[in-house]
C-alpha positions in Angstrom: 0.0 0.0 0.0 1.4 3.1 -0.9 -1.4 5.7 0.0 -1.3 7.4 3.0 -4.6 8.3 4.7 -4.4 11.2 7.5 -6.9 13.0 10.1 -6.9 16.4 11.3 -9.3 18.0 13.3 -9.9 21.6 15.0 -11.8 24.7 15.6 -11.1 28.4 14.1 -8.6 29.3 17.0 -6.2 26.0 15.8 -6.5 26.1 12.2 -3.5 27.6 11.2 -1.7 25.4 13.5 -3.3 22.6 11.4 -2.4 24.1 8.5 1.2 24.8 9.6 1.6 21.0 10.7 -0.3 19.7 7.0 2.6 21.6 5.0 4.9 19.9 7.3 3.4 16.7 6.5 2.9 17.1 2.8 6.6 18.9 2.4 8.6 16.0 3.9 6.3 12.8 2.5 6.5 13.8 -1.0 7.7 10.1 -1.9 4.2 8.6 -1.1 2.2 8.1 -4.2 -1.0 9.1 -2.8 -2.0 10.8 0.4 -5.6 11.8 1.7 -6.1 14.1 4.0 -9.8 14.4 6.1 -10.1 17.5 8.1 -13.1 18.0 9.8 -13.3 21.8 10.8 -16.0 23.7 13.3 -16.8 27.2 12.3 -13.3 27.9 10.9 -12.9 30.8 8.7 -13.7 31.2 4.8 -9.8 32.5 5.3 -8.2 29.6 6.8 -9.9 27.3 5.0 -9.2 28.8 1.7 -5.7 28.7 3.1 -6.0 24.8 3.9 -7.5 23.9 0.4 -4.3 26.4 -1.2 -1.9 24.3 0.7 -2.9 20.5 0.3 -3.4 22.0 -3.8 0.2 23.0 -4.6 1.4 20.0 -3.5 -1.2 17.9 -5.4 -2.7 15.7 -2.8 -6.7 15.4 -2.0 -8.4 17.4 0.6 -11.8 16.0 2.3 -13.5 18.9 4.5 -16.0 17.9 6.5 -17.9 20.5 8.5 -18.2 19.4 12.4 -21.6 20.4 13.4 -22.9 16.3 13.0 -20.1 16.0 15.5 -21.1 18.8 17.3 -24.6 17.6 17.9 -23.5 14.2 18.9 -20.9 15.2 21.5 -23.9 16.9 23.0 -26.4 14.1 22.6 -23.8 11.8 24.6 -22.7 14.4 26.8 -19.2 14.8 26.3 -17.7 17.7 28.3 -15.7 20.5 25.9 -12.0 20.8 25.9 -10.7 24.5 26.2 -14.2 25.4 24.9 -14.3 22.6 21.9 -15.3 19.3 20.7 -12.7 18.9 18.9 -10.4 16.5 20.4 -13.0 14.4 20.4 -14.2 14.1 16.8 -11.7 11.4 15.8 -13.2 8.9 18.1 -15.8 9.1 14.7 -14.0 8.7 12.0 -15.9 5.9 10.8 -18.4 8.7 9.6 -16.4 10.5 7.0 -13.8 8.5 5.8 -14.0 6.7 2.2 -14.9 2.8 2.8 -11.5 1.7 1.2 -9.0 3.1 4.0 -7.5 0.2 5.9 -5.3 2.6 8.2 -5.8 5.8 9.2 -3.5 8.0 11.1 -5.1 11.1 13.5 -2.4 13.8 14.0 -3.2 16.8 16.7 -3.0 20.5 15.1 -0.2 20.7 17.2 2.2 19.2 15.6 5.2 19.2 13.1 5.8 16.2 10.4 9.5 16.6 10.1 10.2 13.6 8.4 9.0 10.4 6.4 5.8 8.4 7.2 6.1 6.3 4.8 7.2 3.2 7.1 3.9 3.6 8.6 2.2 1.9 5.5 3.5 -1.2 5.6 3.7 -1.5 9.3 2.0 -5.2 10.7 -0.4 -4.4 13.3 -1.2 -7.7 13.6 -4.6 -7.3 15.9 -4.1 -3.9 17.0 -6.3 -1.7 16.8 -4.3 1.4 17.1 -0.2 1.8 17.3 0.8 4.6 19.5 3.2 6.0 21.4 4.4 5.8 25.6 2.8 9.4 27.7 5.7 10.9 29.3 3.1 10.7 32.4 5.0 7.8 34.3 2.8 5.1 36.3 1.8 7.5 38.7 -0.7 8.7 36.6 -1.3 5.2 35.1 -2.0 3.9 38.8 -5.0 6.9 39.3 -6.3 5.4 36.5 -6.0 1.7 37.3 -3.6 0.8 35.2 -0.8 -1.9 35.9 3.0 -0.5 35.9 3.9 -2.9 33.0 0.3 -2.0 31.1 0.3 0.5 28.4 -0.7 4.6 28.7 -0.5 6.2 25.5 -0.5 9.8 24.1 -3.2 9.9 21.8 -2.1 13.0 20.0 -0.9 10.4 17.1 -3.0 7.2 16.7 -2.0 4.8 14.2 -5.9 3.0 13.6 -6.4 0.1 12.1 -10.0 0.3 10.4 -10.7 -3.1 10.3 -9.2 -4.1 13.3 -11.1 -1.1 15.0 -14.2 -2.4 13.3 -13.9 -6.0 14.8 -13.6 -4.8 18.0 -16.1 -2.2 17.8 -14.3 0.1 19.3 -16.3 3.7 18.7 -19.8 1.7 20.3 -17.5 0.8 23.4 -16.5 4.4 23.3 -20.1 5.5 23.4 -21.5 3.3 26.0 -18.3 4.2 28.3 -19.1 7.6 28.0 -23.2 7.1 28.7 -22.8 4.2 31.4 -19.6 4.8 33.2 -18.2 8.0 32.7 -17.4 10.6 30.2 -15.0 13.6 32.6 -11.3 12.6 32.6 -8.1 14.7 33.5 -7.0 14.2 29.8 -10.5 13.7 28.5 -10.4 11.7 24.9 -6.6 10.5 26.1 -7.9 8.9 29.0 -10.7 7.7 27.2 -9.2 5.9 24.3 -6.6 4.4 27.2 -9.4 3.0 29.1 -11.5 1.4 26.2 -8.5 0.4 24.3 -6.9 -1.3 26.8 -5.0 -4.4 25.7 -5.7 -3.3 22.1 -2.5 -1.5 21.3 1.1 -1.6 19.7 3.7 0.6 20.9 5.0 2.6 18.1 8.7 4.2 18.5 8.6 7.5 19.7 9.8 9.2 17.1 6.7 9.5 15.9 5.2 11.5 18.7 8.1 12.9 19.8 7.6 15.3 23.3 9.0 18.5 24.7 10.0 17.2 27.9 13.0 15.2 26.2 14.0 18.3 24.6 13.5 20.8 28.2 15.4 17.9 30.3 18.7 15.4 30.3 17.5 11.4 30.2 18.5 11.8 33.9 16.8 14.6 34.8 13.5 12.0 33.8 14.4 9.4 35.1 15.0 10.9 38.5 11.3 11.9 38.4 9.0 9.5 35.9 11.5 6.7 35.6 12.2 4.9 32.3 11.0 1.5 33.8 7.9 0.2 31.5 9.0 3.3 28.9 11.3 3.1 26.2 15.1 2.8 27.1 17.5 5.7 26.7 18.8 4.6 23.5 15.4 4.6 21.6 14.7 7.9 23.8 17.9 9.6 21.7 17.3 8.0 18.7 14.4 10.1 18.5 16.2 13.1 20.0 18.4 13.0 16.6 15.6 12.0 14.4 11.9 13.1 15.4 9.3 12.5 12.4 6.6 13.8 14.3 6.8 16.6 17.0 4.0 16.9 19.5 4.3 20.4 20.6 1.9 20.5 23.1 1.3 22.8 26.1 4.9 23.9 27.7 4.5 26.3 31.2 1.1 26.9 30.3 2.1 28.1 26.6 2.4 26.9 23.0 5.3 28.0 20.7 2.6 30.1 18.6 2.5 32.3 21.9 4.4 35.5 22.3 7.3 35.5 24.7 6.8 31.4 25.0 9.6 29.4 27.0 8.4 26.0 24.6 11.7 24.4 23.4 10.4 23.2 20.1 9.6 27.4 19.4 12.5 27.4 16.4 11.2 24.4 14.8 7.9 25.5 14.6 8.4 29.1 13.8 10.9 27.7 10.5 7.4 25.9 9.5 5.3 28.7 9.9 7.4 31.2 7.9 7.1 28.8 4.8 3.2 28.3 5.4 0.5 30.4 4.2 0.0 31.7 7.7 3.6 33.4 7.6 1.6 36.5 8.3 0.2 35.2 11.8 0.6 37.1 14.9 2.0 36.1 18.1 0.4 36.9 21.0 0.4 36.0 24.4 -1.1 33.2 26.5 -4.4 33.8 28.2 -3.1 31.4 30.5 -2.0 34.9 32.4 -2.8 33.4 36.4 -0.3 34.2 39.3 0.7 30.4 38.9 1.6 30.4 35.8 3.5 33.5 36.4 5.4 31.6 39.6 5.7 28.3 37.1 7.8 31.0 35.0 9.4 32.5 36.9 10.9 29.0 38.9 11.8 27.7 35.1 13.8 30.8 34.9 15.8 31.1 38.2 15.7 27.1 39.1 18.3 24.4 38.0 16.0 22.4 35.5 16.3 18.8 37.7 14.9 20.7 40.8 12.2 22.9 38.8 10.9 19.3 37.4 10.3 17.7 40.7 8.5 20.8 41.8 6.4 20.6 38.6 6.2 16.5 38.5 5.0 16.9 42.6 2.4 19.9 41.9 1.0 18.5 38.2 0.4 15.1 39.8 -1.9 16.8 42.7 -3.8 18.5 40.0 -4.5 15.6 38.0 -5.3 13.6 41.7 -7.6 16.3 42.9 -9.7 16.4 39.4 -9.8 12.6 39.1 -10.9 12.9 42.8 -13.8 15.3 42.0 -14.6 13.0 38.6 -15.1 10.0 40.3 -17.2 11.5 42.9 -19.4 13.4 40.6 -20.2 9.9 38.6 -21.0 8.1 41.3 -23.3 11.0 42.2 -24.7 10.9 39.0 -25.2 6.8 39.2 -27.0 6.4 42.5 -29.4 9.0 41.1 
């Protein structure tokens, strides 16, 4: 198979970032004979997507939009809580709705991202009876153990999921999605991450992490990790720099509060993504600061700053694990509120 089929998926406020990441993709995967991209876009912009439909054009790939009020209405139906004021981080647990009936794999990549190298090893991939391949969370099994999951067991990132249709089709895998959500619970701390952790359980393949490749290796020394997440059940150090010196895909999510599209942003992947945007279509955009403008965030800055990094992680490792605790806390409590009802 030498098409590659790919899912996007965001709102006005994240569409350039989309569009930023699809050049990326479509720049360094030129050596695939056929790509497809599905985007399915809520309330973006006659500008951006005119901007979308400019890029996948000149370089002569196929561009299915798909507007997300369907989606919309059935995040509603089922109750699915909004993430930072949108559904849609959730839209790919629906794929099955828009794509053509011939894809056999599908691979969802976050807005947030940068394709910085080849996919094309992901076409010929065996999966054998996975449903999705995915990469390790930089979480650590604290986090997996709020959750219930076993040190050894698998947590995943889910900002790139690997999905094998048919497998996912045999297991029916977006029903189990849907009656988890109605019958047992639908609030997470990392809502659709937790999610797709929790029903896919058992159902996974790790993939290397080069292909969701995460800030915290760039911010922090292997040792500096260890010290405070451990690389037991996590890949070794060796695969850890492998990926270091060759990243294909770059998750550049949320660094201190920020992303590198924000003005004045401490995120270490900043460079990289500003060299994209500068060859994209949204060359023009402007910078501006995080909303995220609270007096912790502001202390979380200022600590980066003035801190040696190993110290300012354990301080951030100690306080992001309470947040997550207390939320999961307050989750579970309002579910079994909502059960005994």
């Amino acid at each position: 198979m030498n098409r590659l089929d790919v899912l996007y998926a965001a709102d006005d406020n994240y569409a350039p970032f989309l569009g930023v990441s699809l050049m990326s993709l479509l720049e360094n995967n030129r050596d695939i004979e056929e790509i497809r991209i599905y985007a399915v876009l809520d309330n973006v912009s006659e500008k951006n997507r005119g901007r979308l439909e400019k890029t996948v054009e000149s370089f002569g790939r196929d561009l299915r939009i798909t507007d997300a009020k369907d989606f919309n209405r059935l995040m509603e139906e089922l109750g699915v809580p909004k993430y930072r004021g949108s559904y849609a981080t959730h839209y790919r647990k629906f794929f099955h709705l828009i794509i053509d009936e011939d894809v056999e794999r599908l691979l969802y990549i976050d807005s947030d991202t940068i394709v910085d190298g080849s996919l094309k090893e992901l076409l010929s991939l065996d999966m054998g009876d996975a449903c999705v391949g995915v990469v390790l969370d930089v979480l650590g099994t604290k986090y997996k153990k709020l959750l219930g999951f076993g040190d050894d067991e698998t947590y995943f990132n889910a900002g790139v999921t690997l999905i094998d249709v048919n497998n996912w089709k045999k297991n029916d895998c977006t029903n189990a999605m849907m009656e988890h959500i109605r019958k047992v619970r639908a609030k997470y701390c990392n809502p659709d991450q937790d999610l797709f952790n929790v029903v896919l359980r058992g159902k996974t393949m790790v993939l290397p992490p080069e292909y969701n490749y995460m800030p915290i290796h760039e911010a922090y020394s292997d040792d500096m990790y260890e010290k405070n997440y451990g690389f037991a059940h996590y890949y070794s150090r060796e695969e850890v720099e492998k990926a270091r010196k060759a990243p294909v895909i770059i998750h550049m999510f949320r660094f201190l509060g920020e992303f590198p599209w924000h003005k004045g942003n401490l995120h270490p992947n900043t460079e990289l993504f500003d060299s994209y945007l500068k060859r994209s279509l949204w060359a023009d955009y402007e910078k501006k600061p995080s909303g995220n403008q609270t007096a912790l965030f502001k202390i979380e800055r200022l600590l980066y700053r003035m801190l040696p990094r190993g110290l300012f992680l354990k301080i951030f490792r100690i306080q992001h694990y309470r947040s997550f605790y207390k939320r999961e806390m307050a989750y579970r409590k309002e579910t079994e509120g909502m059960v005994s009802k």
